[in-house]
N, C-alpha and C positions, 0 to 999 in steps of 0.2 A: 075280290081281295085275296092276294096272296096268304094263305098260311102258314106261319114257321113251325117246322119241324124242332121239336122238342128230340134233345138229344141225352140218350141214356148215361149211365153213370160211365158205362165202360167205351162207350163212342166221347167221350168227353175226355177220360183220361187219357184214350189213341190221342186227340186230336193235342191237348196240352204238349202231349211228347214232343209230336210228331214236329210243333211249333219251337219245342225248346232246346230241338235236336237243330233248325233251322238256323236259330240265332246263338246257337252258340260262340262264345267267344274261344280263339285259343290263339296261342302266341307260338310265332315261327323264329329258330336262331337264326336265321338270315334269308335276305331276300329272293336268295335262289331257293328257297324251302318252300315261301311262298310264293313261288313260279309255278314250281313245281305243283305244289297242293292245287291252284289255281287251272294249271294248263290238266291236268286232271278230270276235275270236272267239268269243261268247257269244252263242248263241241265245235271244234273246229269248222265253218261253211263250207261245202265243199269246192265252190269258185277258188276261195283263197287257199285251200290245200293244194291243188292241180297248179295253182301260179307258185306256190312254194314250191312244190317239189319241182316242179321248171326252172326258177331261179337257181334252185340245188342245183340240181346239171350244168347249166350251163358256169357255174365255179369251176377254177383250174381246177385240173388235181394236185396234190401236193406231191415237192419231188421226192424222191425212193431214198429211203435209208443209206447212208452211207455203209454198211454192214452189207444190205441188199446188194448195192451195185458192185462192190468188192466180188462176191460171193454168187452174182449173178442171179439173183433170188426175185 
């Protein structure tokens, strides 16, 4: 038979934190805030990073400023 380890006062109060840091609740002013907060902590796979940034390339580029093409820039 398994025996549980009995956990000290100070391994207890780590552990409550550490749980209460996990669920906490908190509120975003807008959904790009939690995109943000979201794409953050979330590791990206790296199959689908290599096919994003492929997708990225192959978009036009955008045309030059009219300021640029004047000015030759």
């Amino acid at each position: 038979m398994k025996q549980e380890k009995k956990l000290t006062q100070r391994e207890q109060e780590q552990l409550s934190e550490k749980q209460s840091q996990q669920t906490e609740a908190r509120d975003f002013a807008s959904a790009e805030e939690l995109l943000r907060h979201d794409a953050g902590r979330t590791q990206v796979p790296p199959a689908i990073a290599k096919r994003l940034d492929e997708s990225i390339q192959r978009e036009p580029k955008p045309p030059k400023s009219w300021w640029k093409r004047i000015t030759r820039g």
